[in-house]
N, CA and C atoms as an extended XYZ file, in Angstrom:
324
Properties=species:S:1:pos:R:3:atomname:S:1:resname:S:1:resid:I:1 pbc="F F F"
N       -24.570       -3.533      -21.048 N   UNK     1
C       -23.257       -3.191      -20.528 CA  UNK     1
C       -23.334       -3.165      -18.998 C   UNK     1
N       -22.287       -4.203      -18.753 N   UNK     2
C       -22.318       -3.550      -16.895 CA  UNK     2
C       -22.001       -2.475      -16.109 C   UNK     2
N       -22.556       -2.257      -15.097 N   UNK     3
C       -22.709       -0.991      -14.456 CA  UNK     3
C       -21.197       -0.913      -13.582 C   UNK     3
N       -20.873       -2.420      -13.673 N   UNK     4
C       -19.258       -2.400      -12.322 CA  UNK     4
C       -18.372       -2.928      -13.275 C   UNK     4
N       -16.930       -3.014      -13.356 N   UNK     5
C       -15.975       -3.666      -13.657 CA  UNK     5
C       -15.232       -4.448      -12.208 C   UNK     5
N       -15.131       -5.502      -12.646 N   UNK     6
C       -14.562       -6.400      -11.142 CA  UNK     6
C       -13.406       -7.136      -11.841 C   UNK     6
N       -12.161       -6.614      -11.154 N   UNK     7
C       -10.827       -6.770      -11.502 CA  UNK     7
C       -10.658       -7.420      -10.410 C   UNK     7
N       -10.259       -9.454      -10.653 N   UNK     8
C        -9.393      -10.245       -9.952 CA  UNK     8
C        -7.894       -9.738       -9.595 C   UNK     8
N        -7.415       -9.934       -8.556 N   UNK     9
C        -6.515       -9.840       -8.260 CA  UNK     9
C        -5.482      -11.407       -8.174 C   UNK     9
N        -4.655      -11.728       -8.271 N   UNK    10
C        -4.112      -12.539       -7.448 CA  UNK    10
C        -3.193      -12.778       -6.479 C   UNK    10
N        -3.192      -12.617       -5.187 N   UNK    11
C        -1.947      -12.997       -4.422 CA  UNK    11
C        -1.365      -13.792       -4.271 C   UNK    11
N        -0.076      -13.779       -3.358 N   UNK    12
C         0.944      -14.408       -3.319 CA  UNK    12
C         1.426      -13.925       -2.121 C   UNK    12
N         1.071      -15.210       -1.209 N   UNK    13
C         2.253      -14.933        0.320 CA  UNK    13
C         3.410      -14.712        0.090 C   UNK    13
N         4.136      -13.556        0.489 N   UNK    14
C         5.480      -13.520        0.898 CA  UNK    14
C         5.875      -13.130        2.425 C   UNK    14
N         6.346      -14.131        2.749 N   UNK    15
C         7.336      -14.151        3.723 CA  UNK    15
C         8.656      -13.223        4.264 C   UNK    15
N         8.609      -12.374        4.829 N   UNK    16
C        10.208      -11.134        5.131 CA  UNK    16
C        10.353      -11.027        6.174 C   UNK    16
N        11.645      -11.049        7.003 N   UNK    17
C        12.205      -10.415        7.985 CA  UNK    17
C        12.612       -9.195        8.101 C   UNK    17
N        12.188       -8.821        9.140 N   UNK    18
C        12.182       -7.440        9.154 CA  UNK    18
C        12.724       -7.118       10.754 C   UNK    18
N        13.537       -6.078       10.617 N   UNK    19
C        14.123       -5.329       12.298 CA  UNK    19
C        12.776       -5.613       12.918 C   UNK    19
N        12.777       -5.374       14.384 N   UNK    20
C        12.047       -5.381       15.014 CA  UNK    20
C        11.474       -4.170       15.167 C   UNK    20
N        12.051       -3.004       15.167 N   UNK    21
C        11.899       -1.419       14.831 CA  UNK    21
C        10.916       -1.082       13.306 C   UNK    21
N        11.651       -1.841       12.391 N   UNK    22
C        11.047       -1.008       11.260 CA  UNK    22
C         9.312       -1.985       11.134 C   UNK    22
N         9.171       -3.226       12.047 N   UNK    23
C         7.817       -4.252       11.733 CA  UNK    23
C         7.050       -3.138       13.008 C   UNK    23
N         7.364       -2.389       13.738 N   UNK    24
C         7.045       -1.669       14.523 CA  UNK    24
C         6.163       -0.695       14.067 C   UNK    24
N         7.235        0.007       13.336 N   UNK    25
C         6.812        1.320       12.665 CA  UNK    25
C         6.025        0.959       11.632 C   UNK    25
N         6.025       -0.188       10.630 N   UNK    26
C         4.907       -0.597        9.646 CA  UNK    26
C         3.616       -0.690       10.329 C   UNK    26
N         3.680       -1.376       11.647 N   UNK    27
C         2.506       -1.643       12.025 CA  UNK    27
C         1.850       -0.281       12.407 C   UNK    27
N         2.693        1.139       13.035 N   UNK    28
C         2.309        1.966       13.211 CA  UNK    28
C         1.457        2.867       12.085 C   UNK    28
N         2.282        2.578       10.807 N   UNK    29
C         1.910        3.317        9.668 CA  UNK    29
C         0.733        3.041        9.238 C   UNK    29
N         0.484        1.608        9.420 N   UNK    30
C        -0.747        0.945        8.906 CA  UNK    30
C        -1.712        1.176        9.824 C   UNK    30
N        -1.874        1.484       11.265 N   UNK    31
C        -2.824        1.934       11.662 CA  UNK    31
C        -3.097        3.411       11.782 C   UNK    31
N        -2.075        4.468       11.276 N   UNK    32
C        -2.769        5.971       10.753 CA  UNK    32
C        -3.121        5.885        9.167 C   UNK    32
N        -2.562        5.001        8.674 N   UNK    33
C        -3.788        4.826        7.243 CA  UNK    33
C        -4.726        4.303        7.792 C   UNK    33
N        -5.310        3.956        8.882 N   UNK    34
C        -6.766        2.796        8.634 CA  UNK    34
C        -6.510        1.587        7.319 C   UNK    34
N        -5.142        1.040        7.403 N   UNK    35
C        -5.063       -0.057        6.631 CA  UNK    35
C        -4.472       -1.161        6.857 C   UNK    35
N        -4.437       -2.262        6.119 N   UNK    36
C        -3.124       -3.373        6.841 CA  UNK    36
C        -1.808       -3.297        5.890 C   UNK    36
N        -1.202       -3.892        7.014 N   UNK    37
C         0.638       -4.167        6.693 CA  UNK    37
C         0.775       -4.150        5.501 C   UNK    37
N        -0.120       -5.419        5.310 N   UNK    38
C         0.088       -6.179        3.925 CA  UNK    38
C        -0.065       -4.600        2.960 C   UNK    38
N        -1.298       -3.650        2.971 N   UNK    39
C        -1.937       -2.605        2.036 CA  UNK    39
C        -0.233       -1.753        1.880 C   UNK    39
N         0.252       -1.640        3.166 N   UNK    40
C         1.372       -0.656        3.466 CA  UNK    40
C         2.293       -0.653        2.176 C   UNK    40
N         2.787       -1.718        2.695 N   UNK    41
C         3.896       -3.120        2.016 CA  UNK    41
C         3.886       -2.951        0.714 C   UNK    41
N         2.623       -2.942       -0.109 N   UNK    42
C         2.576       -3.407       -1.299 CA  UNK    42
C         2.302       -1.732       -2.290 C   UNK    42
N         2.053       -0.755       -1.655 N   UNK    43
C         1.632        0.290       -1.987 CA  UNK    43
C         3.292        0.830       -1.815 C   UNK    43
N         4.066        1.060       -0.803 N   UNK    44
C         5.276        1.707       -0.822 CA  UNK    44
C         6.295        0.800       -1.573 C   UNK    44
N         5.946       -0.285       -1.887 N   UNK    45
C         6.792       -1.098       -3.145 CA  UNK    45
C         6.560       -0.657       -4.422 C   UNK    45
N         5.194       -0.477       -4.864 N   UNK    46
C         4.641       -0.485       -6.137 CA  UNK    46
C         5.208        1.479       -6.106 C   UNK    46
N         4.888        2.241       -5.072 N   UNK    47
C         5.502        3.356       -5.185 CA  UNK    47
C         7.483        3.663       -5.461 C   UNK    47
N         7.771        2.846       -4.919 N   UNK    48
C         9.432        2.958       -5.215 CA  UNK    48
C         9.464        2.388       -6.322 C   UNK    48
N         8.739        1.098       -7.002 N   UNK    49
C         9.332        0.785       -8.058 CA  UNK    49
C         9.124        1.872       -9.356 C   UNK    49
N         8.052        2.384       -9.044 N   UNK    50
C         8.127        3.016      -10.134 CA  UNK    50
C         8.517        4.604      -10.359 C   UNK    50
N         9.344        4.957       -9.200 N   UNK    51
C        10.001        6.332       -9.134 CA  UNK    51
C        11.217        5.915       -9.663 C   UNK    51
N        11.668        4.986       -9.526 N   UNK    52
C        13.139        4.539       -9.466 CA  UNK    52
C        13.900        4.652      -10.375 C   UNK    52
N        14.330        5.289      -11.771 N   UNK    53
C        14.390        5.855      -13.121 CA  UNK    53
C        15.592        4.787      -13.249 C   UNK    53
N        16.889        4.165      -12.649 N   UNK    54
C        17.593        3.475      -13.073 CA  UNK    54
C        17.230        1.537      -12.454 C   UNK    54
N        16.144        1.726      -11.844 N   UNK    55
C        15.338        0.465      -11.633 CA  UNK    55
C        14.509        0.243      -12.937 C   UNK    55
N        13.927        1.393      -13.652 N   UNK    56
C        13.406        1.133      -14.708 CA  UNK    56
C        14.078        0.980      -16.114 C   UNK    56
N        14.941        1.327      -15.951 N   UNK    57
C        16.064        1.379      -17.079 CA  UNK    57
C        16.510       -0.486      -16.987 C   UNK    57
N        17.087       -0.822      -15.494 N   UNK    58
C        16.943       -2.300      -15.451 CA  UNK    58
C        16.179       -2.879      -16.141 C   UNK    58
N        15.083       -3.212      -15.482 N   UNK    59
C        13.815       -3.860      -16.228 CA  UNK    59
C        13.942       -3.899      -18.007 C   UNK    59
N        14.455       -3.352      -18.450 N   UNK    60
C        14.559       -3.370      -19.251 CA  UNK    60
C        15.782       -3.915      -20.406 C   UNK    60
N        16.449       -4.529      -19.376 N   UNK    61
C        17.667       -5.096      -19.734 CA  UNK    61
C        17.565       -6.940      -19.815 C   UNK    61
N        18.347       -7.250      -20.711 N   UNK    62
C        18.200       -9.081      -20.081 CA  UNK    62
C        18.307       -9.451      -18.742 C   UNK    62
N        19.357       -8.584      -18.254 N   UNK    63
C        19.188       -9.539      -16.506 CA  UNK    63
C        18.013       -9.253      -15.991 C   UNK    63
N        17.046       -8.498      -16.012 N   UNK    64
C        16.123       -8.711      -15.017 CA  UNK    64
C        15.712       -9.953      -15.803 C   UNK    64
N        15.528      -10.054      -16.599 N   UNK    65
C        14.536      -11.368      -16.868 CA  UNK    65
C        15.056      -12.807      -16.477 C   UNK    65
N        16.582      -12.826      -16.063 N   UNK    66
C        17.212      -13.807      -15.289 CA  UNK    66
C        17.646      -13.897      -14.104 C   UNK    66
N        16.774      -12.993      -13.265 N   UNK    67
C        16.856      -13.097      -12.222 CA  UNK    67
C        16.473      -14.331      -11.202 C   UNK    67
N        17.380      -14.763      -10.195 N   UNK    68
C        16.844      -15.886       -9.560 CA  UNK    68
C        16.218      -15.195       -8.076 C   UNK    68
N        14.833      -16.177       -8.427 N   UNK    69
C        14.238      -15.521       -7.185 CA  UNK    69
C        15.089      -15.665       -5.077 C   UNK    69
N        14.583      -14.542       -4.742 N   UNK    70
C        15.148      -14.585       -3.197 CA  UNK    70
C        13.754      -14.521       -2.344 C   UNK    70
N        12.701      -14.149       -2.528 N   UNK    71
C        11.469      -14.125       -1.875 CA  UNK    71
C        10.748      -15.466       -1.586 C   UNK    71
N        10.822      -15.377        0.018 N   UNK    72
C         9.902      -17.325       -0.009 CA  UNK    72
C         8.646      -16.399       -0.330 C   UNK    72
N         7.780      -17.269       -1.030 N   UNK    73
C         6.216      -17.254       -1.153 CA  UNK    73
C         5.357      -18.583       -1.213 C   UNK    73
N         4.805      -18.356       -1.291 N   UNK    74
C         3.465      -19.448       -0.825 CA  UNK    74
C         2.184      -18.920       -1.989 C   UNK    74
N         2.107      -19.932       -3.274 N   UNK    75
C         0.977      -19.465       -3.982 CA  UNK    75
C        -0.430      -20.109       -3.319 C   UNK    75
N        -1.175      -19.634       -3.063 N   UNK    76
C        -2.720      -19.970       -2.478 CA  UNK    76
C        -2.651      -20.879       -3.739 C   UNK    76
N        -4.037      -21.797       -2.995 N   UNK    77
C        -4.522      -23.080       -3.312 CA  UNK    77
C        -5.438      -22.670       -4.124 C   UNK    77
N        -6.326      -23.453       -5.323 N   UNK    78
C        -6.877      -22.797       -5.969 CA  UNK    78
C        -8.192      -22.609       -4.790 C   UNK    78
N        -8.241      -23.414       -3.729 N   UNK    79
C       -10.009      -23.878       -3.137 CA  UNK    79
C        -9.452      -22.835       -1.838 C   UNK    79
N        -8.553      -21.744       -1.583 N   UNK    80
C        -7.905      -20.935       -0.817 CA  UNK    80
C        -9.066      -19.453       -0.919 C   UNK    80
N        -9.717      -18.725       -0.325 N   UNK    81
C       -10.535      -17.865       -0.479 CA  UNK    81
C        -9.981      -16.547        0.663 C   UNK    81
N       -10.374      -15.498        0.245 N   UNK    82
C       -10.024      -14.478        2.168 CA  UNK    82
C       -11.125      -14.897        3.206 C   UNK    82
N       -11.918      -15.300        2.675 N   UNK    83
C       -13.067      -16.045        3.836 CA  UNK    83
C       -12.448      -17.276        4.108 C   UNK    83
N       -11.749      -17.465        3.860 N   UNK    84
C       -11.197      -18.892        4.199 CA  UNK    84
C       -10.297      -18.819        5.160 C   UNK    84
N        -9.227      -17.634        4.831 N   UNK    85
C        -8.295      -17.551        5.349 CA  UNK    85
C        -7.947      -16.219        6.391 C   UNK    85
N        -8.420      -15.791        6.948 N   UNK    86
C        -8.546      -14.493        8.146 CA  UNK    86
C        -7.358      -14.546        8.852 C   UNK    86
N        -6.919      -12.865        8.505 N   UNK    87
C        -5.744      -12.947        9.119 CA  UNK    87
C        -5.545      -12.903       10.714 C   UNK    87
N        -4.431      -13.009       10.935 N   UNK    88
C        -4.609      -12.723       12.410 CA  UNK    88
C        -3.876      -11.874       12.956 C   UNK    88
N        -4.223      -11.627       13.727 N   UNK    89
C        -3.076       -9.825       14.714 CA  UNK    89
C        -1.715      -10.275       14.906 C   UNK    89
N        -1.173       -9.385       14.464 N   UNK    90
C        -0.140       -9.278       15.016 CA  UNK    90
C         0.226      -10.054       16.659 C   UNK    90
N         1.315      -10.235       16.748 N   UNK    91
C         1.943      -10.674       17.995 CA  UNK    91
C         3.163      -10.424       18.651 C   UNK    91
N         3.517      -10.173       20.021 N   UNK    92
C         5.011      -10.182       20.068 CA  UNK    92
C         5.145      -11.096       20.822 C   UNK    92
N         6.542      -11.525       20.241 N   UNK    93
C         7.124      -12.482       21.461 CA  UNK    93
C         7.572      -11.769       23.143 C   UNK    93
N         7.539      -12.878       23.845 N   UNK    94
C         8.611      -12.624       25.340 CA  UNK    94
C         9.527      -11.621       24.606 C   UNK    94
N        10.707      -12.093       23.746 N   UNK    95
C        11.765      -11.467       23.876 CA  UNK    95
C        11.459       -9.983       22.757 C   UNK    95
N        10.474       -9.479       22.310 N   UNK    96
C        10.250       -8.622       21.598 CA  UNK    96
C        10.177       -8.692       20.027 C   UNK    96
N        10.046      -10.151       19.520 N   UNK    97
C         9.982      -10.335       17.964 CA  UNK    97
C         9.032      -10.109       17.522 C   UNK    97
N         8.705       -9.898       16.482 N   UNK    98
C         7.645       -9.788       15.578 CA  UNK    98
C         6.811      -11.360       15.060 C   UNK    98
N         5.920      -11.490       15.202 N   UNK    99
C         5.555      -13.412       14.840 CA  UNK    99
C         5.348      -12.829       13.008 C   UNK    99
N         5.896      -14.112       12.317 N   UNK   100
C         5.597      -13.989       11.070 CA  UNK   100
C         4.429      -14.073       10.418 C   UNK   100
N         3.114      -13.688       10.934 N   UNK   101
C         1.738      -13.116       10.683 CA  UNK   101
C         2.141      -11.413       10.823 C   UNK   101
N         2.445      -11.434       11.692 N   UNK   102
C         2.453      -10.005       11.067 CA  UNK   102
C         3.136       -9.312       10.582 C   UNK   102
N         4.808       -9.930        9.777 N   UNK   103
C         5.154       -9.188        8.630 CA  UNK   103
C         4.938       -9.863        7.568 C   UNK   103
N         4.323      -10.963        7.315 N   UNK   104
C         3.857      -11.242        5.573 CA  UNK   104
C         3.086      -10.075        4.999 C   UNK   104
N         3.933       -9.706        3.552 N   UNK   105
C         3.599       -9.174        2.504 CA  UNK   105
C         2.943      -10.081        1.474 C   UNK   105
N         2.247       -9.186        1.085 N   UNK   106
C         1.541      -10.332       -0.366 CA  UNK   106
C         2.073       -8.995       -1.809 C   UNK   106
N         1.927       -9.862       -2.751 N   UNK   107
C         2.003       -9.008       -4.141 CA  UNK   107
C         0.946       -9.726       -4.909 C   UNK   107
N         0.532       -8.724       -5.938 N   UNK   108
C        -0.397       -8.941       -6.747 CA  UNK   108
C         0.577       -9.444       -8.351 C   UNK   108
């Protein structure tokens, strides 16, 4: 019997616009966790979805299952690795934008 269990994950780039204020404050949040955006992102999603008592009541209805998607994403390549792919810092523009490296979310 093995001593570890090693649970694949899979991601999925997603792409979001975000205020310039609230990609601010993510980035802030994520550096008093000691974590990234992406960790932020996907942890306060997976936390709302599942407080949400008439989000869950949805889910459970036919329309969610006909929902048409609104999220751009980008599925990694199968030959796509995190050693492959290193993220990069954040950036702002001249005029104060956020560069879209540093609000992609991923989901599992």
């Amino acid at each position: 019997m093995p001593l570890l269990e090693v649970t694949r994950t899979r991601h999925i780039n997603a792409y979001i616009r975000l205020l310039d204020t609230t990609a601010t404050q993510l980035d802030q949040y994520a550096a008093f966790l000691h974590a990234t955006a992406d960790e932020v992102i996907e942890q306060a999603l997976a936390y709302i979805f599942s407080k949400d008592r008439d989000f869950q009541e949805f889910l459970k209805s036919s329309e969610a299952q006909t929902v048409t998607p609104t999220l751009r994403t980008r599925k990694p390549s199968p030959n796509d690795s995190p050693e492959q792919s290193p993220r990069k810092p954040a950036s702002r523009a001249a005029n104060g934008s956020t560069s879209v490296d540093s609000v992609a979310g991923t989901r599992s």
